[in-house]
C-alpha positions, 0 to 999 in steps of 0.5 A: 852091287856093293850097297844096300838094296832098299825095298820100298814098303808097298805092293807093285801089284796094288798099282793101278794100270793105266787105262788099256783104252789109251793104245786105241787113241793114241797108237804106236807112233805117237806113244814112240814119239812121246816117249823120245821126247820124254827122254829127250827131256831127260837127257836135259835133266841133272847130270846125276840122273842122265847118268842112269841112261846109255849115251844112245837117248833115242834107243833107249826111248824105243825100249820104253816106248815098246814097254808103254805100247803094251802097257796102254792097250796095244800089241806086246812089243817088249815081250816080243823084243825083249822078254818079260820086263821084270822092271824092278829087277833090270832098274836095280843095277842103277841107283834110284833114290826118290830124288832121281825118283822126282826128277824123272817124274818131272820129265815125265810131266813136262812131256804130259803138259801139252800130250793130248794136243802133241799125241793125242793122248786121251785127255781123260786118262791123263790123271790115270796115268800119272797115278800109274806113273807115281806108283811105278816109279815109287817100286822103282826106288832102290837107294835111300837119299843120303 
């Protein structure tokens, strides 16, 4: 890595999890359904962020759908299939600015917009989950904008 790493100025661990409670409504067919379609949106985002991703969208949305199962209540697939996410540490190869930070946000919430009629996520832990998804996000941010 040829740039500066920056390190934003907060605690990971002060992030809030989502609500465990969401696995038990949703299960893992609708998160895995909701996290291809999330990468499906960002797959039809700017040019600079659909770089950060491998050319197989649908692969790579399991990988995040496995990390998502756990995450909301459910068994601990990305453990078993891929070990301890250390998430900061495998995102640090990309370059993510807060602008990249906003645009995956965007795809996020473009998604979120109609989840509890799509998958049957719990309403009520909508706003949960878009805090977590702020603060994860935010620890992600390794690059200052230029």
């Amino acid at each position: 890595m040829d740039r500066e790493i920056y390190v934003p100025p907060m605690n990971p661990g002060a992030v809030p999890p989502p609500p465990r409670e969401v696995f038990a409504v949703m299960g893992e067919a609708n998160i895995e359904r909701m996290l291809e379609d999330f990468y499906l949106e960002l797959g039809r985002g700017s040019p600079a962020l659909r770089a950060l991703f491998p050319d197989d969208m649908v692969a790579a949305s399991r990988r995040s759908a496995a990390f998502f199962i756990g995450l909301l209540g459910g068994p601990p697939r990305y453990h078993e299939r891929y070990g301890n996410p250390m998430m900061r540490a495998r995102h640090l190869p990309f370059e993510i600015n807060d602008s990249r930070r906003d645009e995956w946000l965007a795809c996020f919430e473009q998604v979120l917009a109609d989840a509890p009629a799509r998958y049957q996520f719990p309403a009520e832990h909508l706003e949960a989950f878009r805090a977590f998804l702020r603060g994860f996000s935010a620890w992600m941010v390794n690059s200052r904008d230029a």
